[in-house]
N, C-alpha and C positions, 0 to 999 in steps of 0.2 A: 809274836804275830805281826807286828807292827814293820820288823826286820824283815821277814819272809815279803809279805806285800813291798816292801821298799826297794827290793834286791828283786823281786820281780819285773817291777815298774819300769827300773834303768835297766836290765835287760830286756825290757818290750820294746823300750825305746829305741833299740840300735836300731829296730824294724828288719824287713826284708826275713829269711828263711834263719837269721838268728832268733828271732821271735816267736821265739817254739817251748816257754816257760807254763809250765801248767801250774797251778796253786793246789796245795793240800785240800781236802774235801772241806775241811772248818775255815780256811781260809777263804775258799770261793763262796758258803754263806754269808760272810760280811764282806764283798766287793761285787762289782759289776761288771761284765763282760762286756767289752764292745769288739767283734771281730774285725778287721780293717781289711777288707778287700784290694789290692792297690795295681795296677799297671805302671812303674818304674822302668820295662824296659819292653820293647818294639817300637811299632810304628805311631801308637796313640802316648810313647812316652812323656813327647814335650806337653800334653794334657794331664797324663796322670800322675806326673812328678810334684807339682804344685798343689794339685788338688790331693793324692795324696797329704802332703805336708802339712797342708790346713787341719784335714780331718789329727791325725795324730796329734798334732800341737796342741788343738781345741780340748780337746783331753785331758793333757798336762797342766792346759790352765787351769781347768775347771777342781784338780788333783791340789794344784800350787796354792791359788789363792782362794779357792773355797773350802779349800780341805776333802773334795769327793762333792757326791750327791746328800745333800744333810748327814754327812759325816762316813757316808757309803765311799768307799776307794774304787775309782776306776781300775782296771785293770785293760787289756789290750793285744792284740797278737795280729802282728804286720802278714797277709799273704799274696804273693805276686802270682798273678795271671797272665801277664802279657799280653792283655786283652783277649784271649783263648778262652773261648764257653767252655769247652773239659776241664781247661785247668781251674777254670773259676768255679764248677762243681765240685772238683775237688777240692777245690778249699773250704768250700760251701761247708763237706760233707766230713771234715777234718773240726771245723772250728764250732761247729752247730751246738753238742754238746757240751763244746769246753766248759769249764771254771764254773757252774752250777746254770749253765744256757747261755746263747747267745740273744743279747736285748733286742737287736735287730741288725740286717745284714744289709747295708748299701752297696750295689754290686759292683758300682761303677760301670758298670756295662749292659747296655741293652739285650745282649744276643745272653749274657749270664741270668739275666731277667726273668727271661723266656722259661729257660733251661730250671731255673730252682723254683719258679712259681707252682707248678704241681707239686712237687715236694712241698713247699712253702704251707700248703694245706694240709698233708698228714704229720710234717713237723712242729707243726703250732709254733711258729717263727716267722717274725714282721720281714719283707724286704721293704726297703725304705729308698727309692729311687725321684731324687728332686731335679727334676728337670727330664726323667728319660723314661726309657719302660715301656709299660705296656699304656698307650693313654686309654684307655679303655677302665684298665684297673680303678680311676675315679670313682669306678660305684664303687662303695663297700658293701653293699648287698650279696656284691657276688664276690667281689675279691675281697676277702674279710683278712687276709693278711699281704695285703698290700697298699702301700704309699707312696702316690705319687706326689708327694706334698710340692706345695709353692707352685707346680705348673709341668703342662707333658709338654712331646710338640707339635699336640696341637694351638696349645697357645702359643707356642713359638711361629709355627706357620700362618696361624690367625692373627697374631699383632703384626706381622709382615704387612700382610695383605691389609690391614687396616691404614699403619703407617702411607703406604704404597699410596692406597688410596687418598689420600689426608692432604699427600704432594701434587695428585694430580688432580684435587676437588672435589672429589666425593665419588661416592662407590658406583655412583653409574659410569664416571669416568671410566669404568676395569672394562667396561666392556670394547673389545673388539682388539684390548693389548694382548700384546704376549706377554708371557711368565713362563721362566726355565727354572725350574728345580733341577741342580746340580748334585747328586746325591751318591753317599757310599754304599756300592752295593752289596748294602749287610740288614739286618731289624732294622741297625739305628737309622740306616740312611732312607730305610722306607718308610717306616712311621708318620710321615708328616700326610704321607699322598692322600687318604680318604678326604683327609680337611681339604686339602688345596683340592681335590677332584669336585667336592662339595660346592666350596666358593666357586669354581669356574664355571659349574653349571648354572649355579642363580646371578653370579656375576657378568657372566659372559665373555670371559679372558680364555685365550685358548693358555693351555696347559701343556710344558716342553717336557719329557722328561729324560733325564740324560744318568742314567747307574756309570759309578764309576768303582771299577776292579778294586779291593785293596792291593796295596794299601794305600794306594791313591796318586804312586807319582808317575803315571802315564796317563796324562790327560790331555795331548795333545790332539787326536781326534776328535776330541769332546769338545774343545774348546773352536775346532774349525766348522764343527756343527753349529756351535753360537755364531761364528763370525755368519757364516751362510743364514741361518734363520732369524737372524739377529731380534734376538727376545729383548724386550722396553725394559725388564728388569731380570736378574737372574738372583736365586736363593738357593745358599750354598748350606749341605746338609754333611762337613765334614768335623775332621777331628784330628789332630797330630800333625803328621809330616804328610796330608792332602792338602791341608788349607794354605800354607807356605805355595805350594805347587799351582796352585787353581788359579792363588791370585798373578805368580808369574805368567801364565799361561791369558791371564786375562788380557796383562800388560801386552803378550805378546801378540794380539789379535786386534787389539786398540778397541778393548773392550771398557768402558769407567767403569772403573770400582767406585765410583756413588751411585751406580746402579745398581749393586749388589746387595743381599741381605743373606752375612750368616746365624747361623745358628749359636746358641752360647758356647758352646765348646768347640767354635773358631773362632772366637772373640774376646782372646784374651792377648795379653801383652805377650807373650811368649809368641805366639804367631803371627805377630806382625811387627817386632822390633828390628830384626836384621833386615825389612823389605823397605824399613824406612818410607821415603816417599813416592816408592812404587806403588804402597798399597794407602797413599791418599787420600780420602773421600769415603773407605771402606766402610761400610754399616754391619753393626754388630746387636744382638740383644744380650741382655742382661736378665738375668731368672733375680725380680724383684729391683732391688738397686746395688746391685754387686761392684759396681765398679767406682761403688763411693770407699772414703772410710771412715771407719767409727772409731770410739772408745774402746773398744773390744783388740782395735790393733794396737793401741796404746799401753792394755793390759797383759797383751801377750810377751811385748818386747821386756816391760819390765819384771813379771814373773815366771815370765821361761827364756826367752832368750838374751838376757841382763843376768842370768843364772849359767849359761852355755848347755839351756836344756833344748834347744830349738831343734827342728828337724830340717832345716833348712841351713846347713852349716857356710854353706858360702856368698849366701846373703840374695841369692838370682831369684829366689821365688817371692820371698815374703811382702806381703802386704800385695803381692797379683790378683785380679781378679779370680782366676784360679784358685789361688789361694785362699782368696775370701770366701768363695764356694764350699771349699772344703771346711775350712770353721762353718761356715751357715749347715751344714751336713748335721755336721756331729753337736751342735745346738740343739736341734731338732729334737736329733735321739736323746741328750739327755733332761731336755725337757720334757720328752714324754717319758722317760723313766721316774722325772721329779712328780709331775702328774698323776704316775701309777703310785706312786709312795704316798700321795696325800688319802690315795682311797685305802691303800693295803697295808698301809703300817710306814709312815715316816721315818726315816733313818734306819730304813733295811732293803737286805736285798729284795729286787723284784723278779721272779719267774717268767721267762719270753710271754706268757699267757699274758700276766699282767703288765708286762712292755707295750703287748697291742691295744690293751683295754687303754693304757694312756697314751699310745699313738692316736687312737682313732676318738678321743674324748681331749687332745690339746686345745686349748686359748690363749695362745699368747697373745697380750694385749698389749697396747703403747706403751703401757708403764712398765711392762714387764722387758720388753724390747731396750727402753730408755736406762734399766736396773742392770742388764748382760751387757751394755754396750752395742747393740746394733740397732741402734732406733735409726741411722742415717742407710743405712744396708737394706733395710725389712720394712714392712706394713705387716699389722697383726696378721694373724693366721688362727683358723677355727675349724676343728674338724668335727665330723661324726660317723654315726654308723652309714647312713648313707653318702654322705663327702667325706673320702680320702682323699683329694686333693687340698681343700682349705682354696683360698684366697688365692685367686693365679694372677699378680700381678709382672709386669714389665716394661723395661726400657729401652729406646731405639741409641746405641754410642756411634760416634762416629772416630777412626782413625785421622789424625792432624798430621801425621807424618812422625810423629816425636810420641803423641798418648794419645789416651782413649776420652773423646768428650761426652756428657750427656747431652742429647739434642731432641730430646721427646720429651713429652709429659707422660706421666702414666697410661699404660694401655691394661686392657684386659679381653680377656678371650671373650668374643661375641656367644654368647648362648647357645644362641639361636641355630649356629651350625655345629657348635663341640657338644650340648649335651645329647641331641639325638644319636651320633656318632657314638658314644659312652653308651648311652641305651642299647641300643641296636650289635654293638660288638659285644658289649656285656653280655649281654642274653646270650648272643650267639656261643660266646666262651661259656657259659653256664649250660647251654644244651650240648655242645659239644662232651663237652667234662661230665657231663651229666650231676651237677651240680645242685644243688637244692637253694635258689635264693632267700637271703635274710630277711625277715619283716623289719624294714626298720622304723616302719610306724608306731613301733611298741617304745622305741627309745633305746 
């Protein structure tokens, strides 16, 4: 048995459309599935190269040095999307069953989100989307299998606009600036607008808004529209080979990039190493504190890749913010796998059903954080049946020309304008879907 799970594993690991190993029926009751969703090639490659890697590695460690989940074997199966909603349903709809169920499916992509959350409902399977998605999804009343954990964006768009305001003195200050939201026109790139539409109204900031084609590198018009209306600040809502683009095009309009804010998945080293000191001044968020490191990187070099098990073989991604994302991912899921084993039998497999019972019942707490290695990365996180997001903490980096600095103190999403949003759409998703919501006063 031991052999078959082993001979599976290092063929999971080549990843990409070799990762197509299925386990005997007896073998998939003593291991756990984690399907890996990944975009390796298009236009959001230089994002999901990284972040794939994380997720995968995080894995192996967990495999290496702890021996599985209390003695449970990971198991794994790499699928390429290309960022493509069809293809990502197909994968969806390939990997859902495998190996005795899929624990939960990070889709990696907002528009694959959309696309498997109906299903997500009649499959009884977690989508687990940290940083993206539907921000709505937060209630779990209505979306009872879905997780936006650590934060959607509208915290993303919210700690902007708080930061924003922080530099100019306080939030009456907003009133009478501009703010351009510079955005991919896809889900991912709309998602922030109800929040920013929100704030503009009580704030009083008029609100630019400028869709950009994918896959994002004709932004020249877009950018002559800034020079012309020239907005106090611009918030860039991109991912891949856009963000490289945006901020050339910034340069080329004599736009600062310290007036910009993007989003975390244009904020990583990958998208602004070859622009050097083009890009500045550039302001970035962090989903929590991703762009530190912990013990957790310490523990990966030395039990997987001091082994030559690393997924990361020529050394460009590891230890990237991206990358650290991806470990923060696949933490997640197997802590709420660990969480589902403490209610339904430790040291066994768990059924997708009870994947979500410990998606939407985790507590990680400081100790627990300070034990895995990410206490310098993370602030606990706490869910329930009605918060599926937990704790949406972040930080404001700035590009130095060379790396990425912290220049914030913690923010978190104002209430006041995200959970009405969450209400309000929630419902609406629930009447739409025609949906029956959860009491989760019962517990």
């Amino acid at each position: 048995m031991k052999t078959r799970i082993k001979l599976a594993a290092t063929l999971l690991a080549l990843g990409g459309t070799l990762a197509t190993v299925s386990l005997p029926a007896a073998a998939a009751d003593e291991t756990q599935f984690i399907p890996l969703l990944a975009y390796r090639t298009g236009s959001f490659a230089p994002l999901g190269i990284p972040w794939a890697d994380g997720k995968m590695d995080y894995l192996k460690l967990v495999n290496e040095r702890d021996g599985g989940i209390n003695g449970v074997k990971i198991v794994y199966e790499e699928c390429e999307t290309a960022y493509a909603t069809d293809k990502g349903v197909e994968c969806y709809e390939r990997l859902k069953n495998k190996n005795g169920g899929a624990s939960s499916f990070d889709t990696q992509s907002t528009g694959i989100t959309f696309a498997v959350t109906d299903k997500a409902f009649t499959d009884h399977v977690s989508v687990l989307t940290v940083g993206y998605g539907l921000s709505q999804s937060a209630d779990g009343s209505v979306f009872k299998w879905n997780f936006p954990l650590l934060g959607t964006y509208w915290t993303a768009a919210d700690v902007m606009i708080q930061d924003i305001a922080k530099k100019l003195g306080g939030e009456d200050k907003l009133k009478g600036k501009k703010i351009a939201l510079i955005y991919h026109d896809s889900p991912f790139g709309k998602e922030p607008i109800p929040l920013l539409e929100s704030r503009a109204k009580d704030n009083g900031f008029e609100l630019l808004l400028y869709p950009v084609t994918a896959p994002g590198v004709e932004q020249k018009s877009t950018w002559l529209q800034v020079r012309k209306n020239r907005p106090d600040y611009v918030l860039l809502w991109s991912a891949g080979i856009m963000t490289p683009t945006a901020i050339r095009e910034a340069q080329a309009v004599g736009y600062p990039r310290d007036k910009m804010y993007a989003i975390w998945w244009a904020s990583s080293e990958n998208d602004v190493q070859d622009l050097g000191d083009v890009a500045k001044g550039y302001n970035g968020l962090t989903i929590h504190n991703s762009a530190e490191h912990g013990r957790v990187h310490e523990d990966m070099k030395k039990y997987v890749y001091d082994k030559g098990m690393g997924s990361d073989t020529d050394g460009k991604y590891f230890g990237t913010i991206g990358y650290t994302r991806g470990m923060m991912i696949s933490m997640l899921q197997v802590e709420a796998i660990r969480t589902a084993q403490e209610k339904f039998g430790k040291g066994k497999h768990v059924t997708p059903e009870q994947a979500q019972w410990g998606m939407e019942n985790l507590n990680i707490t400081q100790e627990r954080l300070e034990e895995l290695g990410f206490a310098k990365l993370m602030r606990p996180v706490k869910t329930s049946c009605a918060d599926h997001m937990g704790d949406d903490w972040a930080r404001v980096i700035q590009w130095d020309g060379k790396k990425f600095n912290v220049v914030s103190d913690w923010y978190q999403s104002d209430k006041k304008y995200v959970e009405p949003l969450i209400k309000e759409l929630g419902a609406k998703y629930a009447k739409e879907k025609k949906l029956e919501q959860r009491d989760c006063s019962k517990g």
